[in-house]
C-alpha positions as CSV (number, residue, x, y, z in Angstrom):
1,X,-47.2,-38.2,-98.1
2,X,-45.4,-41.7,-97.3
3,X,-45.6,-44.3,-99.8
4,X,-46.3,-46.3,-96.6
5,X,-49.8,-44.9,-96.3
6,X,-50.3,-44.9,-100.4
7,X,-49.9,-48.7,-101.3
8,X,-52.4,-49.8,-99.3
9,X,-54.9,-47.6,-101.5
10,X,-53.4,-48.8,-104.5
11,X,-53.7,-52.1,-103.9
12,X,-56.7,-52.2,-102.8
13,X,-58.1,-50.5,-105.9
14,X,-56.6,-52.9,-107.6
15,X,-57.6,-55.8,-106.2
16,X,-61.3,-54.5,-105.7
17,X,-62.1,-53.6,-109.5
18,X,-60.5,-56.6,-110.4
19,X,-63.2,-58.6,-107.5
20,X,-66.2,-57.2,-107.6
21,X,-65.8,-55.6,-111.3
22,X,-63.8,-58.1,-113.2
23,X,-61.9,-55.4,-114.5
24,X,-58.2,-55.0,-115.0
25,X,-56.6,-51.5,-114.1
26,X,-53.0,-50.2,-115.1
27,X,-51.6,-47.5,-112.9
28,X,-50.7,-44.5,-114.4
29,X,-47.9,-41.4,-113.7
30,X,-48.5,-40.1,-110.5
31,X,-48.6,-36.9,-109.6
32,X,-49.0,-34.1,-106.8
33,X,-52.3,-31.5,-106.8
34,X,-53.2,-29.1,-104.5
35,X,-56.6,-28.4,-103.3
36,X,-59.3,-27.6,-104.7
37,X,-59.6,-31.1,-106.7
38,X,-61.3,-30.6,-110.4
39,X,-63.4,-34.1,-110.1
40,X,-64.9,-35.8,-113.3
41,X,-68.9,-36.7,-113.7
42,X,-69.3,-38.8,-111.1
43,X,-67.0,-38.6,-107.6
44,X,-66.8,-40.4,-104.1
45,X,-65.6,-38.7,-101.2
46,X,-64.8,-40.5,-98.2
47,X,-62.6,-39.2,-94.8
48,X,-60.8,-40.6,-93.0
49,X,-60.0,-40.1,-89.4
50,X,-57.7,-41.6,-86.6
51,X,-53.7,-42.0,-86.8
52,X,-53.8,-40.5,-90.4
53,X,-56.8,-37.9,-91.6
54,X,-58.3,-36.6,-94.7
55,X,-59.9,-37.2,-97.5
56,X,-59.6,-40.1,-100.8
57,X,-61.9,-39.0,-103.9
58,X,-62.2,-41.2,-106.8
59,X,-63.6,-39.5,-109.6
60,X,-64.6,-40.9,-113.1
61,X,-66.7,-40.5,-116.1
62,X,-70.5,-41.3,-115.8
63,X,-70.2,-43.9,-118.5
64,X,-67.4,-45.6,-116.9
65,X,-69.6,-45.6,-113.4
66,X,-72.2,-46.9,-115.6
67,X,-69.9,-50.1,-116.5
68,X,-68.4,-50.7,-113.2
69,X,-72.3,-50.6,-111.8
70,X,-73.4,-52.5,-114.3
71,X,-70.5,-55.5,-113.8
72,X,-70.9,-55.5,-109.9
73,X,-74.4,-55.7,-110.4
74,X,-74.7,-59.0,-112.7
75,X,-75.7,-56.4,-115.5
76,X,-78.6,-54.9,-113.7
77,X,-77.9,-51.3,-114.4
78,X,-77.8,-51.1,-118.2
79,X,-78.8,-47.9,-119.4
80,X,-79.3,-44.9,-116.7
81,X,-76.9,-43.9,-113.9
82,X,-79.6,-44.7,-111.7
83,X,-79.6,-44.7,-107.8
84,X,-78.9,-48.5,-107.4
85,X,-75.7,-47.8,-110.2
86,X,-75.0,-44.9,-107.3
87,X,-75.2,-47.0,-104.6
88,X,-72.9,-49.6,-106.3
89,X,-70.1,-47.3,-107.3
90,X,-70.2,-45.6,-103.6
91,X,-70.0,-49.2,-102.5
92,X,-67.0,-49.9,-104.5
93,X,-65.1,-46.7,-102.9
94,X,-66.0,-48.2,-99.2
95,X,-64.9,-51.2,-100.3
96,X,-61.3,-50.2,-101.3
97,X,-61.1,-47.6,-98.8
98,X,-62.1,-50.7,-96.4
99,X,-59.7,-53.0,-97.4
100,X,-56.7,-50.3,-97.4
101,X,-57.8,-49.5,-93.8
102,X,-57.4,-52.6,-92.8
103,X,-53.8,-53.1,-94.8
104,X,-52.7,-49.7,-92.7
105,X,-54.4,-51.3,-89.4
106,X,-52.0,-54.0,-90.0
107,X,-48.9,-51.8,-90.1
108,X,-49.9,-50.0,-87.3
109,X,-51.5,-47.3,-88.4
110,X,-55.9,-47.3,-87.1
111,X,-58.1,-45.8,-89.1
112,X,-62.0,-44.8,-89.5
113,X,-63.7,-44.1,-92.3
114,X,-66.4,-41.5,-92.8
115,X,-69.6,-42.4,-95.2
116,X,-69.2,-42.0,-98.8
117,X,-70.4,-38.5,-100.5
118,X,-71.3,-39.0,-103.7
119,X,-71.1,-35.7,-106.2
120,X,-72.3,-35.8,-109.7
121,X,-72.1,-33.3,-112.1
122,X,-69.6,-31.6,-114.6
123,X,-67.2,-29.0,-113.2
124,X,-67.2,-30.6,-109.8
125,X,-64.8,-29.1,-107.3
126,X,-63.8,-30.3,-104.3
127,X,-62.5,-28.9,-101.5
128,X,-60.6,-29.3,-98.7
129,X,-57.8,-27.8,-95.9
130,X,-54.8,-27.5,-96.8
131,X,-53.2,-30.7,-98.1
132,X,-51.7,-32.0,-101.0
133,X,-53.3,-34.5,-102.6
134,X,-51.6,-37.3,-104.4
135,X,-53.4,-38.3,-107.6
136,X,-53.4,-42.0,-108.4
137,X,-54.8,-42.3,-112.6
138,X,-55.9,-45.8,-112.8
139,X,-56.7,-46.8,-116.5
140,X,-59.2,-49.6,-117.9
141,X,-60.4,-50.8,-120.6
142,X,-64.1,-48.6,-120.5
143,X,-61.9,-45.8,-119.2
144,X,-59.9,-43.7,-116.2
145,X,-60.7,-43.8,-112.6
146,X,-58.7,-41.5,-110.5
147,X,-57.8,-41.1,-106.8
148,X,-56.9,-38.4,-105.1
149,X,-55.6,-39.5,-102.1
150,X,-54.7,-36.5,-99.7
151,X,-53.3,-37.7,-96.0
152,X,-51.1,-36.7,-93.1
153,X,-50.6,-37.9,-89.5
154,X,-52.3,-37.2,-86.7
155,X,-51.2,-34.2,-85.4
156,X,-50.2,-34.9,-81.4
């Protein structure tokens, strides 16, 4: 997977929790994973399609979901991961994955998205064909956020 098609991801992340979150994020050791993914509590799964396809899945602990829904929400979600808290966090995954498409858009590279899945639950799997996925640990102060960022090229 080229760094080419990584960064924009990265940065986007970055730039988004720090936005709509007001939260700082470190990037941690990368590594590579095959499929299936072992997710955490709570985990968005958007495609993507067009010059480059598969998947980005951000998985984290419900209690750091809780947090990030309860800071882009003015401190409306306190208590529950409720369904606007779920609404908020798959927000915050189209809103990277967004920005990062339009960073690779830039470069020449045109991307769609497909809608975010959310999955909640312990011992969450996810699958997909056959890639490798690149794991991106992002770490903050009310805990770890990871991506999983698996794409390729359009095959001709």
């Amino acid at each position: 997977m080229k760094a080419e098609f990584i960064n924009p991801f990265v940065g986007a992340a970055y730039d988004i929790i720090k936005r709509v979150a007001a939260i700082e994020a470190t990037k941690g050791e990368l590594a590579l994973a095959n499929s299936p993914i072992r997710g955490d509590e709570v985990n968005v799964v958007i495609g993507v399609t067009g010059d480059l396809t598969g998947q980005i899945i951000f998985c984290l602990s419900e209690a750091t979901a809780l947090v990030f829904a309860s800071k882009m929400l003015m401190n409306l979600v306190t208590d529950s991961f409720n369904e606007l808290a779920k609404s908020a966090i798959c927000e915050m995954g189209n809103m990277i994955l967004g920005r990062a498409v339009t960073s690779l858009g830039e470069r020449g590279y045109f991307c769609n998205l497909t809608p975010p899945a959310l999955f909640i639950g312990k011992n969450v799997v996810v699958s997909t064909q056959a890639l490798k996925f690149l794991v991106i640990p992002l770490e903050t102060k009310y805990g770890p956020i990871t991506i999983n960022a698996a794409l390729q090229e359009k095959q001709a």
